[in-house]
Structures are given as structure tokens and as C-alpha cells.
N, C-alpha and C positions, 0 to 999 in steps of 0.2 A: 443620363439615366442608367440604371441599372442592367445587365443581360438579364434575359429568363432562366438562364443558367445562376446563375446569383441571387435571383430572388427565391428561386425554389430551392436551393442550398440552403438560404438563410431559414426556409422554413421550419426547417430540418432540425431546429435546436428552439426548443421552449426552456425556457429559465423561470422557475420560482423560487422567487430570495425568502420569501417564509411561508410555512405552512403548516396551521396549528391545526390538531386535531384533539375532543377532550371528550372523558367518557366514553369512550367507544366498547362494544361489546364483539367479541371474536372467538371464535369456535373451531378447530379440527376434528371434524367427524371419520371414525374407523367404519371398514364396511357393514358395519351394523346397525350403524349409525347411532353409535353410540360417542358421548366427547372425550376425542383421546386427549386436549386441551383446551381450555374453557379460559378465555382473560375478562375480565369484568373490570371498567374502569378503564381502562386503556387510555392513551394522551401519547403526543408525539409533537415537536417543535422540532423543526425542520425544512432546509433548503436544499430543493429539489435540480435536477435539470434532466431535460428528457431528446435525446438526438438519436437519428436512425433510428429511432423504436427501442434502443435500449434506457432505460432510468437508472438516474444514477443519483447521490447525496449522501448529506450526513446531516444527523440532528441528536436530539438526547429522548429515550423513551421512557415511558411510566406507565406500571401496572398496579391498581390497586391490589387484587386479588387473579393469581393465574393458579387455576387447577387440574394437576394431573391425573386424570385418569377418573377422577369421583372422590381422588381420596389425599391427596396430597395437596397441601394450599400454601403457594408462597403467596406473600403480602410484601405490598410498598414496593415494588418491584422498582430500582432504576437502572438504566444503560446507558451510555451514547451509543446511538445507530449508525451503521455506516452500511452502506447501499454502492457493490459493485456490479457492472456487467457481469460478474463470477458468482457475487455470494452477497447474501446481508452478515452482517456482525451485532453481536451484544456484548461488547469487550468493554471494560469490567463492568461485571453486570452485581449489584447486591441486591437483596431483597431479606425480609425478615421470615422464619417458619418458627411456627409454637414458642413464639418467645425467645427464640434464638437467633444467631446471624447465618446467611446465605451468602457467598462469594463463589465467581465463576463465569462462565460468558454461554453464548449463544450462536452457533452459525447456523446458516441456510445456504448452501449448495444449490446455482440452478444448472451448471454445464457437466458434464454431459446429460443429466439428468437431478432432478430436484434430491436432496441428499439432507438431511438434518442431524446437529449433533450437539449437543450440552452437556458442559463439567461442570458438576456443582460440588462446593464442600460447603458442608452444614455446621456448626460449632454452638452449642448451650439449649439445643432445641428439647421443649417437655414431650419426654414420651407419653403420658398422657396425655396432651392435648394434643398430638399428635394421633392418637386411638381413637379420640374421642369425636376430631373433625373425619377421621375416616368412616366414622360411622360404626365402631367395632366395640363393644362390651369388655374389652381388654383392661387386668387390675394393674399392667406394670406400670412401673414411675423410675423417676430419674431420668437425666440429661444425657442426650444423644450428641455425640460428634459423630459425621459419615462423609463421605468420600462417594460419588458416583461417576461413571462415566457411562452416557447412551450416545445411540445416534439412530437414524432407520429412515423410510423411505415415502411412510404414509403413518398408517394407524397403530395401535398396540403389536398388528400380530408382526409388522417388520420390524421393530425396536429391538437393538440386541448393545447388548452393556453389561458392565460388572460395577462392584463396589462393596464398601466394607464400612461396617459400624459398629462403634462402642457406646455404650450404655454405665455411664456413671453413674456412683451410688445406688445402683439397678437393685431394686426388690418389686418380688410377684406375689401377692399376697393373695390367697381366694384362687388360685390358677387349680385349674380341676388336675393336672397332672401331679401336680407336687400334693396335692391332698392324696389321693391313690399312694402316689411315693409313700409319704409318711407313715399310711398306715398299714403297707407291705413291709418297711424296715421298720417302723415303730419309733420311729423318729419325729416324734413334737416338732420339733425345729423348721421344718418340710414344710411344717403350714404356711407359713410365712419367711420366705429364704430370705438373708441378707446375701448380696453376689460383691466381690472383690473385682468381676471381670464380666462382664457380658457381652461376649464379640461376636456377630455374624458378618461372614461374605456371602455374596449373592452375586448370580448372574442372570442376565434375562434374554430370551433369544424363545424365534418361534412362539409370541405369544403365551408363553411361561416362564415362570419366576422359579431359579434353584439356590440352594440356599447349603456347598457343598462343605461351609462351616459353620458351627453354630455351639459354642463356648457359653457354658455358664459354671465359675468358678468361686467359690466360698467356703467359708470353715463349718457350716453343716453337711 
């Protein structure tokens, strides 16, 4: 027979060869308790192994719907997962936003201390349905391509990141500002701008969004 040295070693290591999980509902609440992300739909197939207390795996994830912050909704979300003593991974991660594509990944830091971070690049996404799921009265249209990089430590106020987006074919039609414009310079056109260019950067840190460029370029 075995020593008691051996058999409690062997305890030591659980293995599951699969383990599905579907529908699942998942939340990060900030200390406001408010959801700094929301996944709805969630699914995971995946083999597990768990020794000395660390879990370890890989599988492939899926998010119906993941929303950032109340206002941002990726759709169809997929990954393979990979689960180290270090870190989880969402490497290559796609998902769809406003009718456009999402490519990018996803890690989670647990040594020295829990750490998160996501590159997303966005491409053909509706600036209006993109206003419209945030909740916001906004008249612009046209197709967004953006570029973001975050990462942070818990909720909104530790998140700090930069990134930059373009607005094709971009017009604002009914925007209270370009109506004022119009009829300070007396320019018709104002009412309704066509833009050759509509570029913002932005960065986010401490809980606020800066935005320290912000381009709108046309022949009116």
C-alpha cells in the first residue's frame, strides 16, 4: 500500500477534463456599487486542474452581451481562456459593437496584487447605435473605427487608459452648438455639417474622461 505521505500528496491535485458552464450572469461593482461591468449570457467549456490551492486551465469563453460601465455594449463576445497561477488571458478575443467588429484580448493579474487590462480595436461600429444604447439624445452618424488601451485595479475611479477615434462620413445634424454657430456667422451650412474628418483622443485616469483632442474637419 501506499505511505500517508503519498496519499495526501495525491490529494493535492483535482483534475476536471470538462466543465461547461451556460448563461451565466456576472457583475463588477465600483464602490458605489454601481456596475463597472455587467456580462449577461456568459458560457465557458473548459478543463480545469486545481493542486496546492492554485487553479490552473484552458477552455474557450462566450459573452452574449458585456457592458461597460451602463453604456458601452459588446455583443457575441468570444475567447479562448487560459488560467495561470499569474494571470487569466482573453487572447484573441472578438466580439461585435453597434454593428461593427471588436478585436483585442483581455488579461487579469493576480500576483502581486489583482491588476486588469484590455486592448480593444473597434472597426465599422454605428455612431448612432452606439448613442442610442448609451442612453444619450445624440444626432451624430457615421462609422466609428477607435483604438483603446485601459487597465486598473477595481472599479471606474482606478481605470486609467488612452485612445483615439475616427468618425467616417461623420455629420451632426440638430447639435445645439453648430446651430448657435450658424447663426453667429450666418452660415446655413452649420445646420447641418458634413465632416471630412472627425478625430478625438481621450484619456481616462482618476475617475475622468479627457478628451485633449478633438477635430472636426469640412468644407463649411
Amino acid at each position: 500500500g501506499s505511505s500517508p505521505a503519498a496519499a495526501s500528496s495525491a490529494l493535492l491535485k483535482l483534475v476536471v477534463s470538462k466543465l461547461s458552464v451556460d448563461d451565466a450572469r456576472f457583475a463588477i461593482l465600483d464602490e458605489k456599487k454601481v456596475a463597472a461591468i455587467r456580462l449577461e449570457g456568459a458560457s465557458l467549456d473548459s478543463a480545469l486542474a486545481l493542486e496546492s490551492g492554485v487553479l490552473t486551465g484552458t477552455g474557450t469563453a462566450g459573452v452574449d452581451s458585456a457592458v461597460l460601465a451602463n453604456a458601452l455594449y459588446l455583443r457575441r463576445l468570444r475567447a479562448p481562456l487560459k488560467l495561470t497561477k499569474e494571470r487569466l488571458t482573453l487572447v484573441p478575443l472578438q466580439a461585435r459593437l453597434a454593428e461593427g467588429a471588436v478585436s483585442g484580448e483581455i488579461q487579469i493579474g493576480f500576483k502581486p496584487d489583482l491588476r486588469y487590462s484590455l486592448r480593444l480595436a473597434a472597426k465599422g461600429a454605428s455612431v448612432a447605435t452606439l448613442i442610442k444604447e448609451a442612453g444619450s439624445t445624440g444626432t451624430m452618424t457615421g462609422t466609428l473605427d477607435a483604438r483603446a488601451k485601459m487597465e486598473g485595479t477595481g472599479g471606474l475611479v482606478t481605470m486609467k487608459g488612452a485612445g483615439q477615434a475616427e468618425i467616417k462620413d461623420c455629420r451632426w445634424p440638430r447639435a445645439s452648438l453648430f446651430n448657435v454657430l450658424a447663426e453667429v456667422l450666418q452660415i446655413p451650412e452649420l445646420r447641418d455639417p458634413r465632416f471630412d474628418e472627425c478625430r478625438v483622443e481621450f484619456a481616462l485616469g482618476g475617475g475622468q474622461a479627457r478628451t485633449p483632442l478633438v477635430s472636426f474637419k469640412g468644407p463649411a
